[in-house]
N, CA, C and O atoms as a CHARMM CRD file, in Angstrom:
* protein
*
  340
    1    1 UNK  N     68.55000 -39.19500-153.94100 PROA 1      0.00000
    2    1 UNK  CA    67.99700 -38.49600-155.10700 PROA 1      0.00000
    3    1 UNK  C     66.80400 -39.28800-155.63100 PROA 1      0.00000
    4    1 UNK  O     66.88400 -40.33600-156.27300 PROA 1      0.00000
    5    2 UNK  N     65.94700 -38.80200-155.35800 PROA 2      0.00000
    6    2 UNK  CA    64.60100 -39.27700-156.47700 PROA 2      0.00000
    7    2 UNK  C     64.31800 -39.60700-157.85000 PROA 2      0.00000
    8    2 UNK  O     64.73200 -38.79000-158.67200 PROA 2      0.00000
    9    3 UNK  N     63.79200 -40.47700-158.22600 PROA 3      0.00000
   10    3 UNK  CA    63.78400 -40.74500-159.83000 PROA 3      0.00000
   11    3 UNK  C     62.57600 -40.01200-160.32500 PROA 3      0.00000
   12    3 UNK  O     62.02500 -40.31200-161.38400 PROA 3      0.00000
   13    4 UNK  N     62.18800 -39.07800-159.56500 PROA 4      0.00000
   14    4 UNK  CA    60.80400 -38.23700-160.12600 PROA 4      0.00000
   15    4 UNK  C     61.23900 -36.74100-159.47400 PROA 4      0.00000
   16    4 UNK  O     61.69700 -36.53700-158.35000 PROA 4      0.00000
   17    5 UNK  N     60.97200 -35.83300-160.46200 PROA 5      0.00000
   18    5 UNK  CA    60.92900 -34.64600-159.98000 PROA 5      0.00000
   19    5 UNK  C     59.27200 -34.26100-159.77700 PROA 5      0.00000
   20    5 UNK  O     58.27900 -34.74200-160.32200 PROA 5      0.00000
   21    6 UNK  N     59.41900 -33.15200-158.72300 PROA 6      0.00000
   22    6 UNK  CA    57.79800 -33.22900-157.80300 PROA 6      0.00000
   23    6 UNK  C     57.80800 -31.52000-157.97600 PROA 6      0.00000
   24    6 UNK  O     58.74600 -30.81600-158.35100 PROA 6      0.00000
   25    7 UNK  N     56.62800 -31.16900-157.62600 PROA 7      0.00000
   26    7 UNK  CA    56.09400 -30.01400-157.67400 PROA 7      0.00000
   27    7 UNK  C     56.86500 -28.90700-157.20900 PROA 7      0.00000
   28    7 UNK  O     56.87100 -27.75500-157.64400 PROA 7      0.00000
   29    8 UNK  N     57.57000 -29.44900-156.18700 PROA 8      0.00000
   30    8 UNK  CA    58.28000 -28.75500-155.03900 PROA 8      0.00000
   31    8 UNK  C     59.73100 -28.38900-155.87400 PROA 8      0.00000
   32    8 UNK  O     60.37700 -27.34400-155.95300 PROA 8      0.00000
   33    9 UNK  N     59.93400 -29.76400-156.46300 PROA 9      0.00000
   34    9 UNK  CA    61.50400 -29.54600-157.02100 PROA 9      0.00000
   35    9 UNK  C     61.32700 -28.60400-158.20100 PROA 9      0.00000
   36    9 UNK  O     62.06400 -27.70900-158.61600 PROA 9      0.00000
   37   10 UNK  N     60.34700 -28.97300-158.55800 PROA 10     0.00000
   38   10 UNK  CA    60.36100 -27.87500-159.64700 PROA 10     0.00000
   39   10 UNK  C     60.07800 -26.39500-159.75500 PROA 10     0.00000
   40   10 UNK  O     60.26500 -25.55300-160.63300 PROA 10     0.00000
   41   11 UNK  N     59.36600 -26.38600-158.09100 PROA 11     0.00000
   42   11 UNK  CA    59.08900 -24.66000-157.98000 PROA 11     0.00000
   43   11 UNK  C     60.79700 -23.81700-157.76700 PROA 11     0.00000
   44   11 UNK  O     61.44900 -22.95600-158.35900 PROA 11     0.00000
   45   12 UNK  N     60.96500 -24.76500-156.45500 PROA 12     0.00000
   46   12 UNK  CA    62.61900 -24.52700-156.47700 PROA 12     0.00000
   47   12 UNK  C     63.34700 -23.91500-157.53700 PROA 12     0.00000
   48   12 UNK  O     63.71600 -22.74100-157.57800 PROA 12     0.00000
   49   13 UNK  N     63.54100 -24.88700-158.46800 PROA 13     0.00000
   50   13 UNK  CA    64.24500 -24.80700-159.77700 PROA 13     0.00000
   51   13 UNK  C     63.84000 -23.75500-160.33800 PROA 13     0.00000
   52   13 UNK  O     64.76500 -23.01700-160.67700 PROA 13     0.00000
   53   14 UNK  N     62.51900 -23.27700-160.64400 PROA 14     0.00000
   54   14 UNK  CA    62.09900 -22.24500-161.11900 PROA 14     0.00000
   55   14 UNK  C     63.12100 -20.92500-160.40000 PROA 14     0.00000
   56   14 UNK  O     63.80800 -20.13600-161.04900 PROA 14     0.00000
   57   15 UNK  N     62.98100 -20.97300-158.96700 PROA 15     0.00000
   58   15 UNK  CA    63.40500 -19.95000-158.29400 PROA 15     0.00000
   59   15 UNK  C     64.79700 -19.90800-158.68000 PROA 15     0.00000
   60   15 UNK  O     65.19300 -18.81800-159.09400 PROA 15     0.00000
   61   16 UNK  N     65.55700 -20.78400-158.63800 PROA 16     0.00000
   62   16 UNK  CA    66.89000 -20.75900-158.61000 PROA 16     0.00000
   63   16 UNK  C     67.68600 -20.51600-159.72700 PROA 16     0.00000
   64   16 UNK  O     68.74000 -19.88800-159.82000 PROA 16     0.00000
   65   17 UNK  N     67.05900 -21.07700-160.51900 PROA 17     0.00000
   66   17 UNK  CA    67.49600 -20.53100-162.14100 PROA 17     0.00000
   67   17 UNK  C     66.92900 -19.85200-163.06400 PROA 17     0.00000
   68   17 UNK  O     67.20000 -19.81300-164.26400 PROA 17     0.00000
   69   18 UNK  N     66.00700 -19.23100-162.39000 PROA 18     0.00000
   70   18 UNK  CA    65.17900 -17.96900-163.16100 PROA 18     0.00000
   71   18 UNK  C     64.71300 -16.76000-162.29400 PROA 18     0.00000
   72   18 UNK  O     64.34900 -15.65300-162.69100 PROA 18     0.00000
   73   19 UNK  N     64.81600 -17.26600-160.91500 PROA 19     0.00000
   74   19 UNK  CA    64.64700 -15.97100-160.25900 PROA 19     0.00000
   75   19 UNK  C     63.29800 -15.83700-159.97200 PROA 19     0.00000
   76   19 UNK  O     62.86300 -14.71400-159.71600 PROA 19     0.00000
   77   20 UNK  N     62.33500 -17.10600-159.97400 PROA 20     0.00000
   78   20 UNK  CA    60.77100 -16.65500-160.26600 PROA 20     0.00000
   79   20 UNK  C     60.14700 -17.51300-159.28200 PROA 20     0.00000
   80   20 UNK  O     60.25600 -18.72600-159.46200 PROA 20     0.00000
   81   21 UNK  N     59.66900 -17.19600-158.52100 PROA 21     0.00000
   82   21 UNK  CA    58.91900 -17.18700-157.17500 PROA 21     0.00000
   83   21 UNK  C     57.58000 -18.14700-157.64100 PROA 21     0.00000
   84   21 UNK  O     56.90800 -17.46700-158.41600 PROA 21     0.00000
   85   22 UNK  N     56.98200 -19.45000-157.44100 PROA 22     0.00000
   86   22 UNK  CA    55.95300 -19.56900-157.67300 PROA 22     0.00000
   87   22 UNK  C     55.61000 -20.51800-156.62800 PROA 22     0.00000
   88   22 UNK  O     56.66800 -21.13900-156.52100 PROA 22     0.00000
   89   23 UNK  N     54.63800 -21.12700-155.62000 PROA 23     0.00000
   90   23 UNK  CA    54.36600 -22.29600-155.38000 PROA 23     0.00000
   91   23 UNK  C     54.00100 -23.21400-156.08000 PROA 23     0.00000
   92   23 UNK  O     53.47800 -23.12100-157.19000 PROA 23     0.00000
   93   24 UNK  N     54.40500 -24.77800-155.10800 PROA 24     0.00000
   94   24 UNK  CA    54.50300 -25.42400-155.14900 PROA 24     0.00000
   95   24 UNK  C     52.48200 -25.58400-155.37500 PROA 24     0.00000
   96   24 UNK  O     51.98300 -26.33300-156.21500 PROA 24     0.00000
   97   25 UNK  N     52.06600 -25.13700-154.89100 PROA 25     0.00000
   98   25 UNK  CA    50.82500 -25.37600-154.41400 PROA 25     0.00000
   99   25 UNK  C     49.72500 -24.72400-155.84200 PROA 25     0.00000
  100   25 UNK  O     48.65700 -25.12600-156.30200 PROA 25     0.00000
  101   26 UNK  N     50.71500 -23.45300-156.21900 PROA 26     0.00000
  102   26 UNK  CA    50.51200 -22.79800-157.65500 PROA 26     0.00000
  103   26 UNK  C     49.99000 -23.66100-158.61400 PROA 26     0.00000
  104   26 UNK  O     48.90500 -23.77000-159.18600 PROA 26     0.00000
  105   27 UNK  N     51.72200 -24.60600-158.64500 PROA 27     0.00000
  106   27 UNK  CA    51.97700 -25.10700-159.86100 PROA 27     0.00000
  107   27 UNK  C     50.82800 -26.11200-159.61500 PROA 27     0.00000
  108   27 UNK  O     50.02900 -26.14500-160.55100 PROA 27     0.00000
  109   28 UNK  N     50.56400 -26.90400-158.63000 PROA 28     0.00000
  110   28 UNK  CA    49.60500 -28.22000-158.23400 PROA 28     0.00000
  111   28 UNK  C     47.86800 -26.97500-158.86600 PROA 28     0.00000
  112   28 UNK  O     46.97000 -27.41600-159.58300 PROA 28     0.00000
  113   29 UNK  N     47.89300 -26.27000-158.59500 PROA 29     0.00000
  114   29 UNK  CA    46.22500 -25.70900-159.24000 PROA 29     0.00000
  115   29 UNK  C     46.02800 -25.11500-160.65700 PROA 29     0.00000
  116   29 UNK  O     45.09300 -24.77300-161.38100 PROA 29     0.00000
  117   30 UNK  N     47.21400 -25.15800-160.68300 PROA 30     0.00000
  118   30 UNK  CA    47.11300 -24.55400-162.40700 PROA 30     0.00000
  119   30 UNK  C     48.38900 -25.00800-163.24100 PROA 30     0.00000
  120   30 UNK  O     49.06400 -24.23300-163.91900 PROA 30     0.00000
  121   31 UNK  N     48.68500 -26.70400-163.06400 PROA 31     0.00000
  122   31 UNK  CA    49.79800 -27.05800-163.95300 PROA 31     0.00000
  123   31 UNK  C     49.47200 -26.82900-165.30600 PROA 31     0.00000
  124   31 UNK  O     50.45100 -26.70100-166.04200 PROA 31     0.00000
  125   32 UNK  N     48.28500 -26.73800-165.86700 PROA 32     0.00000
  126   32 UNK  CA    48.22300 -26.97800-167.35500 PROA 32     0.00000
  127   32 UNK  C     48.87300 -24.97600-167.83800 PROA 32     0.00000
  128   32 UNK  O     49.51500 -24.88200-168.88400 PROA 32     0.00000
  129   33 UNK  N     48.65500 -23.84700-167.13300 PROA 33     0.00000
  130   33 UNK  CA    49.31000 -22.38600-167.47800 PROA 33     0.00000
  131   33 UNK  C     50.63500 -22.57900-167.83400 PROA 33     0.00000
  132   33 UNK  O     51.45800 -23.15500-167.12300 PROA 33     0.00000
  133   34 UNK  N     50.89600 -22.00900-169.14800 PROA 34     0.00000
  134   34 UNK  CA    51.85400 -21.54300-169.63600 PROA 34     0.00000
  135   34 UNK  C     52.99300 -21.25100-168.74000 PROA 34     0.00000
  136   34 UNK  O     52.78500 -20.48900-167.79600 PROA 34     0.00000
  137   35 UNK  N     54.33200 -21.82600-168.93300 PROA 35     0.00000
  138   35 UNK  CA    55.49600 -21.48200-168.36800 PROA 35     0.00000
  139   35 UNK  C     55.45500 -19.78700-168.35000 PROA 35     0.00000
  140   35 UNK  O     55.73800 -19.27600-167.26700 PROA 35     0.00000
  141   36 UNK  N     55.16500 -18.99600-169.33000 PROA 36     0.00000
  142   36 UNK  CA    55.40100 -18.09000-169.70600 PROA 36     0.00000
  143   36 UNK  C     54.43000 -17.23400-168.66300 PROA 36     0.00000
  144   36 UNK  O     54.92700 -16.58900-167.73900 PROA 36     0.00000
  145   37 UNK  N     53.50300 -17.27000-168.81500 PROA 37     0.00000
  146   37 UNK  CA    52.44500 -17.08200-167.87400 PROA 37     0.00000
  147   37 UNK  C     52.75600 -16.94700-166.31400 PROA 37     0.00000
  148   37 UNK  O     52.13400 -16.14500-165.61700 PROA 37     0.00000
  149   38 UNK  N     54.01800 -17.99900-165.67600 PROA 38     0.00000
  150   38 UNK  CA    54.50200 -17.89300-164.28700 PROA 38     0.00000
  151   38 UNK  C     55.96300 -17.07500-164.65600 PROA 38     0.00000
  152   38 UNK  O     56.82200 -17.14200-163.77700 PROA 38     0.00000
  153   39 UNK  N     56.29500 -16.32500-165.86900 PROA 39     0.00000
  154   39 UNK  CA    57.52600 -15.71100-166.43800 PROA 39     0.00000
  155   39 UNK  C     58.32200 -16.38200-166.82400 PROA 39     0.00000
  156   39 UNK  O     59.29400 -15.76900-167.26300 PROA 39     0.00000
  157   40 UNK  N     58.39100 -17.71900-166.88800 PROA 40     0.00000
  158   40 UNK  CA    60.04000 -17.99200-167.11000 PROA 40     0.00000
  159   40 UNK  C     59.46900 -18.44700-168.61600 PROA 40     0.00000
  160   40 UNK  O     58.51000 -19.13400-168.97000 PROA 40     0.00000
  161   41 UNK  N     60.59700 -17.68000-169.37900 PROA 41     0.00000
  162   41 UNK  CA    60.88700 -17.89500-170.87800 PROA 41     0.00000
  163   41 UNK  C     61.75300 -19.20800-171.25100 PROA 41     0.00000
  164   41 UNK  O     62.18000 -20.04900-170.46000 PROA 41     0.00000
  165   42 UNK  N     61.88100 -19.17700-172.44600 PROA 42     0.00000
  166   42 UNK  CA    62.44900 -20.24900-172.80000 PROA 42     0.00000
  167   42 UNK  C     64.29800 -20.32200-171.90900 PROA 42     0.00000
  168   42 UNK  O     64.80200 -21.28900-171.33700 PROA 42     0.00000
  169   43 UNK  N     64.75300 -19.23900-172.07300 PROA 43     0.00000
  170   43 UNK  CA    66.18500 -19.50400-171.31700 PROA 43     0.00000
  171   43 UNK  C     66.03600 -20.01700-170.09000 PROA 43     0.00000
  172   43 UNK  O     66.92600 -20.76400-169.68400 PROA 43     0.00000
  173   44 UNK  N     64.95300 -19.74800-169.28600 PROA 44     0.00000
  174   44 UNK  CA    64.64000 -20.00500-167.93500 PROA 44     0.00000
  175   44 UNK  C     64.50300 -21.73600-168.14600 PROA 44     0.00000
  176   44 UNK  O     65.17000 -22.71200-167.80200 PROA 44     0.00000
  177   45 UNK  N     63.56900 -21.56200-168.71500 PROA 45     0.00000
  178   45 UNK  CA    63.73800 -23.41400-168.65700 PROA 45     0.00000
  179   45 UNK  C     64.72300 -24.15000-169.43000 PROA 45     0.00000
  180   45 UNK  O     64.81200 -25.37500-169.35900 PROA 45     0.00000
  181   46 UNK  N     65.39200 -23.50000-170.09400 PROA 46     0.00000
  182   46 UNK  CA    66.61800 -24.43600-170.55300 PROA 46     0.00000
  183   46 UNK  C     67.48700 -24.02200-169.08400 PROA 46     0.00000
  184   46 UNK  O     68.19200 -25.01900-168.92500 PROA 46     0.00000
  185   47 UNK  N     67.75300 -23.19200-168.09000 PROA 47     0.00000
  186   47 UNK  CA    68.25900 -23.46600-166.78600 PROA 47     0.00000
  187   47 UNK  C     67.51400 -24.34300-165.75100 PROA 47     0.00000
  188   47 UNK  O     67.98700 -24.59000-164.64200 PROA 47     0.00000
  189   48 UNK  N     66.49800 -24.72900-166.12200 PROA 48     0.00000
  190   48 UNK  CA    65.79400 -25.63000-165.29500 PROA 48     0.00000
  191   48 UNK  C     66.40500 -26.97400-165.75700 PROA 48     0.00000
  192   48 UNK  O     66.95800 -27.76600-164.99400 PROA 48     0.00000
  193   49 UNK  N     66.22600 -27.16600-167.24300 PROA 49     0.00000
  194   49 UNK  CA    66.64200 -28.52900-167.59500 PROA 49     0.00000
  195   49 UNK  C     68.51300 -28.63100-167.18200 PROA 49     0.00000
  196   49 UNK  O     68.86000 -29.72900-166.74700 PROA 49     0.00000
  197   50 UNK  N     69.31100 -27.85700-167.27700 PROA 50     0.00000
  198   50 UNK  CA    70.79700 -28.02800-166.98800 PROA 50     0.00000
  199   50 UNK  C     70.69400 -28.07800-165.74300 PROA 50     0.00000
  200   50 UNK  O     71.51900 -28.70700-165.07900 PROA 50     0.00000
  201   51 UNK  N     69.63800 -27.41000-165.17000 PROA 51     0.00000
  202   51 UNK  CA    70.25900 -27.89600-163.69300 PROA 51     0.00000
  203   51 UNK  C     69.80800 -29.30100-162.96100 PROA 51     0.00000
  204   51 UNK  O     70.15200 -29.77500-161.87900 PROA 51     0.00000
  205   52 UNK  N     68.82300 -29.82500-164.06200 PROA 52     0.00000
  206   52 UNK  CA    68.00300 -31.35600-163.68100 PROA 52     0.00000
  207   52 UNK  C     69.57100 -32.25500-164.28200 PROA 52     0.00000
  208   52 UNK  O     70.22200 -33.01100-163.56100 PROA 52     0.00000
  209   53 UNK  N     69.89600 -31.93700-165.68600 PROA 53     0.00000
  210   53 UNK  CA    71.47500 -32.94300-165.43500 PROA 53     0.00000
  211   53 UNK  C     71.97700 -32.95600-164.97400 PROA 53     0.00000
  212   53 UNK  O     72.58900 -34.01900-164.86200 PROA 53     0.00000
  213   54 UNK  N     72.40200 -31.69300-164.03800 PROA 54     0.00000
  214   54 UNK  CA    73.73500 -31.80700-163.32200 PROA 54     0.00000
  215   54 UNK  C     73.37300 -32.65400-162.00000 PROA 54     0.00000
  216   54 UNK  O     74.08600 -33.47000-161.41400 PROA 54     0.00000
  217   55 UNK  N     72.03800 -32.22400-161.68800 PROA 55     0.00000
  218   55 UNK  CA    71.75300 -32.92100-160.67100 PROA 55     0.00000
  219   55 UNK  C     71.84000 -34.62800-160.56600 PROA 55     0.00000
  220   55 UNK  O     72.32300 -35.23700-159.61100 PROA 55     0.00000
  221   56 UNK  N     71.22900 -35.26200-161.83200 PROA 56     0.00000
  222   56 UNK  CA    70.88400 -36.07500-162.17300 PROA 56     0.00000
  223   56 UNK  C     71.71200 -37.16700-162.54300 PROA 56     0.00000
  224   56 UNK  O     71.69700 -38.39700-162.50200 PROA 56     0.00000
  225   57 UNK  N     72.54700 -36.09900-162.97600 PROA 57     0.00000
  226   57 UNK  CA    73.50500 -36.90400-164.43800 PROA 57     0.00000
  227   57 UNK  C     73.28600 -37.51600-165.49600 PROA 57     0.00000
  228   57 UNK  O     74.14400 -38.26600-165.96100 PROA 57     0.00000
  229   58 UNK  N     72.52200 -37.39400-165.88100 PROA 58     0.00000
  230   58 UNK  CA    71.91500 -37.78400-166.89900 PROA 58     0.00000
  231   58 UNK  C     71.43500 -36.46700-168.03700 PROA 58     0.00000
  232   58 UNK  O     71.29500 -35.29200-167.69800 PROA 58     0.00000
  233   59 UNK  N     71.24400 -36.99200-169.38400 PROA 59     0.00000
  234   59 UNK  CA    70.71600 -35.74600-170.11100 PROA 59     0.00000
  235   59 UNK  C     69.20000 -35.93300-170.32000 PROA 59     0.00000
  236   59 UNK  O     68.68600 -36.99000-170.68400 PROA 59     0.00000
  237   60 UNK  N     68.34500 -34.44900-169.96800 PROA 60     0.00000
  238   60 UNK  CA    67.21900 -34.29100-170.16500 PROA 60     0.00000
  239   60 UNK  C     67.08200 -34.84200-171.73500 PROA 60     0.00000
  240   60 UNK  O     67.97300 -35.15100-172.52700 PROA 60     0.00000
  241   61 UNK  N     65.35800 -34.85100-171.91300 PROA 61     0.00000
  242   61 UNK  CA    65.07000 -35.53400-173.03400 PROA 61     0.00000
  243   61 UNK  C     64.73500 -33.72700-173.86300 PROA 61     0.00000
  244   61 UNK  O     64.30200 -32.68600-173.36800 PROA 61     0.00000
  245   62 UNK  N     65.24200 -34.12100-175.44400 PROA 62     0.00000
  246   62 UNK  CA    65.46500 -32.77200-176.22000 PROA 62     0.00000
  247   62 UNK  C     64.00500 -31.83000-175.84700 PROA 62     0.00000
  248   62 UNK  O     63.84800 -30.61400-175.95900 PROA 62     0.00000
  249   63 UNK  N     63.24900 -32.64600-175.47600 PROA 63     0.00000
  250   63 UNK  CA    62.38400 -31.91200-175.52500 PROA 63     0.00000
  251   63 UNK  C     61.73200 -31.41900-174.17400 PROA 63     0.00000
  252   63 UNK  O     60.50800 -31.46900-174.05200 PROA 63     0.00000
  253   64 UNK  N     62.44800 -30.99600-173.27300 PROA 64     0.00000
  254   64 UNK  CA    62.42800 -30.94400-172.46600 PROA 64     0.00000
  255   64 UNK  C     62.26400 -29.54600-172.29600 PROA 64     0.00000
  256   64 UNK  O     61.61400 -29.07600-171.36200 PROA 64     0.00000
  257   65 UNK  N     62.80500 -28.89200-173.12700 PROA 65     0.00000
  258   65 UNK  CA    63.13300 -27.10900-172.84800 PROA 65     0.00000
  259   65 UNK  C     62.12900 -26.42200-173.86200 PROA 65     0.00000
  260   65 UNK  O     61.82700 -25.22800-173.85700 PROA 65     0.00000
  261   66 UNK  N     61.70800 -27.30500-174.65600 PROA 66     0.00000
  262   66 UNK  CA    60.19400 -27.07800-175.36500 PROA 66     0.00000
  263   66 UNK  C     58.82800 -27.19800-174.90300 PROA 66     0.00000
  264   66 UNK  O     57.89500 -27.03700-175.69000 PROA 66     0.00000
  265   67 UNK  N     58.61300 -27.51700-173.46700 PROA 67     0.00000
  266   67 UNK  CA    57.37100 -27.98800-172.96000 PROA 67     0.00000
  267   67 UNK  C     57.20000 -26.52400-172.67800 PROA 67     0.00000
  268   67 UNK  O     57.99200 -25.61300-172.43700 PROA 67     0.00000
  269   68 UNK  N     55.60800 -26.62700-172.81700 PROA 68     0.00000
  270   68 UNK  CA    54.90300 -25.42900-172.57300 PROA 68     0.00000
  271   68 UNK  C     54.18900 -25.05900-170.98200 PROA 68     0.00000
  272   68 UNK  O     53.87100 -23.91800-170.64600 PROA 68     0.00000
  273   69 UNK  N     54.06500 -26.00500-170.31900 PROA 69     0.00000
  274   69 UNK  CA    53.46000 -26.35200-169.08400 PROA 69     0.00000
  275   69 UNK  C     54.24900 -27.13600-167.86300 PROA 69     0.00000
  276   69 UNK  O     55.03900 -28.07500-167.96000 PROA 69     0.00000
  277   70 UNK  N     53.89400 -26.61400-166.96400 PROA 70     0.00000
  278   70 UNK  CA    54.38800 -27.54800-165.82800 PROA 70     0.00000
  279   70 UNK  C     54.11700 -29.27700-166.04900 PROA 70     0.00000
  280   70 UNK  O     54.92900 -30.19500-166.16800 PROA 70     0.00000
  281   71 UNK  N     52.61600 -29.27000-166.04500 PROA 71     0.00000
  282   71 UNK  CA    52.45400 -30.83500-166.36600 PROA 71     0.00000
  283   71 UNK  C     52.94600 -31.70000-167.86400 PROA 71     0.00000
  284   71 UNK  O     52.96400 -32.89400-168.16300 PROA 71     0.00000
  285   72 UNK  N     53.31300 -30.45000-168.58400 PROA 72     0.00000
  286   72 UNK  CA    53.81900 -31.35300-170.15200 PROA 72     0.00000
  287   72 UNK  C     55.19800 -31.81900-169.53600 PROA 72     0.00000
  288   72 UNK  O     55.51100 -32.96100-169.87200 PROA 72     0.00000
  289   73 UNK  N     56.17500 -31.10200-168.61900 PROA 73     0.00000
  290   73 UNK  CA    57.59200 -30.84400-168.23100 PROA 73     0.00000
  291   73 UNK  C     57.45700 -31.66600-167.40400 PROA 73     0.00000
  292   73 UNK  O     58.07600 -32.70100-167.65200 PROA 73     0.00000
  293   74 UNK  N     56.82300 -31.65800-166.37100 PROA 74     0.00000
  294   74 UNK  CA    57.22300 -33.02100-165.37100 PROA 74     0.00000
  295   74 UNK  C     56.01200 -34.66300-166.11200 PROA 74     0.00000
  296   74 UNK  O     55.72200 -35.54400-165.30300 PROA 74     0.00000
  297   75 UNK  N     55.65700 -34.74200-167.14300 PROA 75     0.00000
  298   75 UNK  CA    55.19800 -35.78300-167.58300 PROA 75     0.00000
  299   75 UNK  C     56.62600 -36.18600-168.18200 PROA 75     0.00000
  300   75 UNK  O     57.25300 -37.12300-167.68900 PROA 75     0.00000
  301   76 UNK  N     57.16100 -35.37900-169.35900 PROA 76     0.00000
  302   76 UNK  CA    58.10800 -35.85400-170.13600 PROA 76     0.00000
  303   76 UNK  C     59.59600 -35.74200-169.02400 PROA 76     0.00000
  304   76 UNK  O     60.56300 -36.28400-169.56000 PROA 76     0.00000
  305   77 UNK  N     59.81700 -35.32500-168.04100 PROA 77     0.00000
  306   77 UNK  CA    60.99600 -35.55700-167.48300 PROA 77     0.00000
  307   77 UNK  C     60.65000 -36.73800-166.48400 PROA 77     0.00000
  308   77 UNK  O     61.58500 -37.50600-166.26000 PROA 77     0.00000
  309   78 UNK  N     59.60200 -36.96300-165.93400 PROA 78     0.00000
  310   78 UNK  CA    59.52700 -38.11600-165.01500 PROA 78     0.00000
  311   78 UNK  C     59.52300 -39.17700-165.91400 PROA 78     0.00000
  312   78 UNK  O     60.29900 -40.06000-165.54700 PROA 78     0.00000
  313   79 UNK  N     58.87300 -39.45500-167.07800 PROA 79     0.00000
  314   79 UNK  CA    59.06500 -40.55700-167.76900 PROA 79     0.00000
  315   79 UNK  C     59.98900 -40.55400-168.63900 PROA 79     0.00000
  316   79 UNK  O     59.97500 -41.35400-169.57400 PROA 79     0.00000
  317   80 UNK  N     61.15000 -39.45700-168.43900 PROA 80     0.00000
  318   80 UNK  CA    62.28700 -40.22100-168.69500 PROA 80     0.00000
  319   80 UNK  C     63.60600 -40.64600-167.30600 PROA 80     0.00000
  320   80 UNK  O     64.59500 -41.37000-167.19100 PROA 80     0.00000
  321   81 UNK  N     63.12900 -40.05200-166.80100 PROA 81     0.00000
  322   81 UNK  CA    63.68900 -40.33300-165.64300 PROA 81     0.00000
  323   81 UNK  C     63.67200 -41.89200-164.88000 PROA 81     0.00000
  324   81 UNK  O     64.52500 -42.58500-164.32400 PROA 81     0.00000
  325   82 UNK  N     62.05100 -42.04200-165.21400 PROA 82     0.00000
  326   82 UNK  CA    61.87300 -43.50400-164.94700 PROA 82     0.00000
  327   82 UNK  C     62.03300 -44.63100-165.42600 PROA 82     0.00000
  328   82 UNK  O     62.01700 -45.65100-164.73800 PROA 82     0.00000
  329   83 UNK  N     62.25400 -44.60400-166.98800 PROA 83     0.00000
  330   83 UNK  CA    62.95200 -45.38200-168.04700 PROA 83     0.00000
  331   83 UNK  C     64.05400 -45.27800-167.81200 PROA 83     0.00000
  332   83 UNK  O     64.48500 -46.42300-167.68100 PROA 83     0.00000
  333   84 UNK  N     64.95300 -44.45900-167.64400 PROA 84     0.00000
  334   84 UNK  CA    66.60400 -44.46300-166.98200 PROA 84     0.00000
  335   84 UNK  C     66.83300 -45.22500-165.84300 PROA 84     0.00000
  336   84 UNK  O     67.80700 -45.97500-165.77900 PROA 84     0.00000
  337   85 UNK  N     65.98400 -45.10000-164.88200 PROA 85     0.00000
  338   85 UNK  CA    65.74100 -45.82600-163.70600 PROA 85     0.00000
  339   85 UNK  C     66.57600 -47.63500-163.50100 PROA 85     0.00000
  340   85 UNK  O     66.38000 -48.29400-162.48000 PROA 85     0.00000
């Protein structure tokens, strides 16, 4: 298991707990677009963040299910991920 979630893990995640199709390659050209913008609403990413604990074991940081962007979401989950580390 990685102490960084990556573009890839997170397109995944998108798919898997929201049902929403995006690349990896997407998210890498337009991280700063709105979650909302690739569809997933706020429930969607609070299933993104439960499924980063379970994975993880660890609890996402509160603000985790409040990020507006791919790059706000993997800034604030990799650097907490890496302080847990």
């Amino acid at each position: 298991m990685s102490d960084r979630i990556t573009v890839e893990e997170l397109s995944e995640l998108m798919k898997k707990t929201a049902g929403i199709t995006v690349s990896p390659q997407e998210l890498r050209d337009r991280p700063d677009t709105a979650f909302e913008e690739f569809g997933i609403d706020s429930l969607g990413l609070l299933g993104i963040v439960g499924e980063l604990e379970n994975r993880h074991g660890t609890a996402m940081p509160v603000d985790a299910e409040r990020c507006k962007t791919p790059r706000e979401f993997l800034a604030l989950v990799n650097s907490s991920l890496l302080a847990g580390a």
